[in-house]
C-alpha positions in Angstrom: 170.4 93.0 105.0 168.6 93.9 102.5 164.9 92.5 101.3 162.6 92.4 98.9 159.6 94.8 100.1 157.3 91.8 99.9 157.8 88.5 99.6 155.6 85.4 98.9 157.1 82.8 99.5 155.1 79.3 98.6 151.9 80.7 99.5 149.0 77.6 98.7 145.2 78.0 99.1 142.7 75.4 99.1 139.5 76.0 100.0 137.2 72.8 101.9 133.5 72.7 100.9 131.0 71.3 103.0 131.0 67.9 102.5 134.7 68.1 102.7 135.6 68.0 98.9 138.7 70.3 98.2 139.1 73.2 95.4 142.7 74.5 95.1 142.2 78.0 94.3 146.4 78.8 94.3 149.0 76.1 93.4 152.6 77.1 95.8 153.2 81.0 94.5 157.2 82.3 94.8 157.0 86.1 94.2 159.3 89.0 95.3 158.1 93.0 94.6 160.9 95.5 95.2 160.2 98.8 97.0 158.4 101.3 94.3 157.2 98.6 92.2 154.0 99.1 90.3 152.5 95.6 89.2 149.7 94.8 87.9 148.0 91.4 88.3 146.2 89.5 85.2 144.8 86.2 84.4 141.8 84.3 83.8 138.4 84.5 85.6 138.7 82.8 88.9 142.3 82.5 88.7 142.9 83.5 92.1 144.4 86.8 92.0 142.5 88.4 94.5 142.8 85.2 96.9 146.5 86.2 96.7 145.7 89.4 97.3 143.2 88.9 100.2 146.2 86.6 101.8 148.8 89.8 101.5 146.0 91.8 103.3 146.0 89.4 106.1 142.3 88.8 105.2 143.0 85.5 104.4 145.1 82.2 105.6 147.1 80.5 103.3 146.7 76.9 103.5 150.6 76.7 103.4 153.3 79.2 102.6 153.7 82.8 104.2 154.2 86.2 103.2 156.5 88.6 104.4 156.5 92.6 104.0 159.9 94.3 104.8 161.7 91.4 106.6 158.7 90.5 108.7 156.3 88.0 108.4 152.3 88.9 107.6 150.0 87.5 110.9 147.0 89.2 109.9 145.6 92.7 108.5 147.7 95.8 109.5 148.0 99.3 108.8 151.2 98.7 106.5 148.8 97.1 103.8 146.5 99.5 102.5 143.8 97.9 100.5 141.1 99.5 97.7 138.2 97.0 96.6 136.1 97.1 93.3 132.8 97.6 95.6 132.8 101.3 97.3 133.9 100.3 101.3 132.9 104.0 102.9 131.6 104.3 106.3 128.2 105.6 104.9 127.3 107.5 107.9 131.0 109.5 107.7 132.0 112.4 105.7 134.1 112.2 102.8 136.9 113.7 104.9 135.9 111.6 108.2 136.1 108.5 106.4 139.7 109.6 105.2 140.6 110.8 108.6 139.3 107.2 110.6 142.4 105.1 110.1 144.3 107.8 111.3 142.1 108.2 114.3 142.0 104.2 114.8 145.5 104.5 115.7 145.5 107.7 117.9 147.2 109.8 115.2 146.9 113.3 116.8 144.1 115.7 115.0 146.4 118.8 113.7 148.3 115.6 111.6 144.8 114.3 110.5 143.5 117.6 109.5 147.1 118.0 107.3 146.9 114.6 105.8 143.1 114.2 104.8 143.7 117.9 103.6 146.7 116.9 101.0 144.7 113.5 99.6 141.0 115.7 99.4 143.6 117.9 97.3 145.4 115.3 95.3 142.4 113.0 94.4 140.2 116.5 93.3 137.5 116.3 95.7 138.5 119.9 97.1 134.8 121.0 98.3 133.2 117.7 98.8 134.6 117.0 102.2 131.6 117.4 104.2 129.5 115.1 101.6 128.4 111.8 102.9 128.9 109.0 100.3 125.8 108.7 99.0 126.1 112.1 97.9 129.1 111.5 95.3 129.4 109.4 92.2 131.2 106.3 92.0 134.2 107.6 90.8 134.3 109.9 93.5 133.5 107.4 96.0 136.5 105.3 94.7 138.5 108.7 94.8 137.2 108.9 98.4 138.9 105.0 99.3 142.2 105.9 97.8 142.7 108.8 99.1 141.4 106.6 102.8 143.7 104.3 101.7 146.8 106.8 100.9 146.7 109.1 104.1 147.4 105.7 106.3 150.7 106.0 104.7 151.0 101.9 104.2 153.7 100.2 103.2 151.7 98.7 100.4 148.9 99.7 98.5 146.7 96.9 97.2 144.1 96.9 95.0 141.3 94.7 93.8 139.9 96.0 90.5 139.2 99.4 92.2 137.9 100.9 88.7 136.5 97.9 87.7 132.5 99.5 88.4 133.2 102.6 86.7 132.3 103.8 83.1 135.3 104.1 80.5 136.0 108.1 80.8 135.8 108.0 84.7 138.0 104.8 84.6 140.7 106.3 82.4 140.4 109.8 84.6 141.0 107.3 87.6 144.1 105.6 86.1 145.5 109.0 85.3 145.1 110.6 88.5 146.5 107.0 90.6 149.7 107.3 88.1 150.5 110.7 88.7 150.0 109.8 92.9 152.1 107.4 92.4 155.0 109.1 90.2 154.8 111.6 93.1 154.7 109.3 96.3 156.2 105.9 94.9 154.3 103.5 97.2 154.8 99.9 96.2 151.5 99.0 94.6 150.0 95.2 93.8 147.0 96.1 91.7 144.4 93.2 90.1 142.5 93.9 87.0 140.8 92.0 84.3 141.6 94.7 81.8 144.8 94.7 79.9 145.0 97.9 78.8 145.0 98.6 82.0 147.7 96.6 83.2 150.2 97.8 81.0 149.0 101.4 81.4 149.7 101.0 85.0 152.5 98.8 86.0 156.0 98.6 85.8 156.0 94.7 86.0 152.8 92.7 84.9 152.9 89.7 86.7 150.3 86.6 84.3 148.3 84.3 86.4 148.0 80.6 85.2 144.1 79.4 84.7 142.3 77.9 88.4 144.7 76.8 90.1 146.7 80.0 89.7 149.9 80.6 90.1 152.0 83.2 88.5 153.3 82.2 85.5 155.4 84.6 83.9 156.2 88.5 84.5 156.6 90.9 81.6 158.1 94.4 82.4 156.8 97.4 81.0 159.4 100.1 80.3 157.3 102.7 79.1 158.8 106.4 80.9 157.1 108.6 83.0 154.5 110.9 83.3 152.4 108.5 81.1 149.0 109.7 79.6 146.4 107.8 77.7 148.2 108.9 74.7 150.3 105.8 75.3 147.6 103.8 75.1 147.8 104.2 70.4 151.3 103.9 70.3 152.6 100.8 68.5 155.1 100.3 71.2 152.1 99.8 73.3 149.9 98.0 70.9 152.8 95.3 70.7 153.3 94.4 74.1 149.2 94.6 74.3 149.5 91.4 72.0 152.4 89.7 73.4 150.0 90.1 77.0 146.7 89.0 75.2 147.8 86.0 73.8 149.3 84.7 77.2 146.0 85.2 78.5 144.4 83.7 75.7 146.6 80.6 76.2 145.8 80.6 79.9 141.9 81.1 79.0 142.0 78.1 76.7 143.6 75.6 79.0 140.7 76.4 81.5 138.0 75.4 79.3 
């Protein structure tokens, strides 16, 4: 049989404060990524993108609804998910190349494979020479280059990001979405990636999937069928310009309905 890589099915969140008054961060959300998908997540502040995305990591409950990755349903976190942050989440007492080696070492991986696999992500993401630095020892960027490749060597099933460049100047940011496309146009892992950026988004993603304003929900996919290898030449082209508009005003809408 064959299924959608991941599934959301009807996932709901509503969060209780302490005097018991309710906030519905997600209305019911139906969405279905296929296997090598690239999406990119936009909407409105406080939307609830990365609530959706903290539920497929198993770091959150859904209030109702469930999620399911490759026929089975999502109980909790798991190695299949593999999941980047905005804030830089390195063990600060580990090595660059420890803290890409501890997943692997979590789940008994034997050393020879974690030497080979931290190896070929220290090569891909650039930080050849750097392995013995501690983290507060690198810049941002290379810090973030540090998670991904943490992130990548665990081989998930699913990468998920939440605005991992968001912290970073423009030129590091555009180096960072370079160097994650061209991982990904070699390895195809199925990627669900939040950002606030539109540029971004479309730079990225095969599908971008447009939040509602709080309570989110999402509201409308637009593909993106730009080839690869993309560069940030892309970026000027009209083709590029006029899907950029089509994207901004549906966020627009969505802004203005939340004030």
């Amino acid at each position: 049989m064959h299924y959608p890589k991941l599934s959301i099915r009807q996932v709901e969140r509503v969060f209780q404060g302490p005097n018991g008054e309710q906030t519905q961060a997600l209305l019911p959300v139906d969405y279905q990524v296929n296997e090598n998908d690239f999406i990119t997540i936009l909407g409105p502040s406080g939307c609830g993108k990365s609530t959706l995305l903290r539920i497929v990591a198993g770091l959150d409950t859904p209030t109702s609804g469930e999620v399911w990755l490759d026929g089975e349903r999502v109980e909790g976190p798991g190695a299949d998910r593999g999941m980047v942050f905005q804030s830089y989440t390195l063990f600060p007492w580990l090595t660059v190349e420890q803290n890409i080696r501890f997943g692997l070492q979590e789940r008994g991986i034997a050393k020879a494979e974690q030497k080979a696999r931290s190896d070929y992500f220290i090569h891909k993401v650039g930080l050849r020479g750097f392995e013995q630095h501690f983290p507060r020892q690198l810049s941002g960027g290379m810090q973030q280059r540090t998670a991904i490749a943490r992130a990548l060597a665990n081989d998930p099933k699913v990468l998920l990001m939440d605005e991992p460049f968001g912290a970073l100047d423009n030129q590091t940011r555009v180096m960072m979405q370079e160097l994650l496309l061209s991982i990904w146009e070699a390895s195809r892992k199925t990627v669900l990636f939040v950002t606030h950026d539109i540029d971004e988004a479309i730079f990225m993603a095969n599908k971008v999937a447009i939040f509602s304003a709080r309570p989110g929900r999402i509201k409308t996919e637009v593909p993106v069928d730009f080839p690869h290898p993309r560069d940030y030449r892309l970026k000027t082209s009209p083709e590029f310009m006029a899907l950029k508009a089509r994207v901004t005003e549906e966020i627009r809408a969505e802004t203005m309905l939340a004030h």
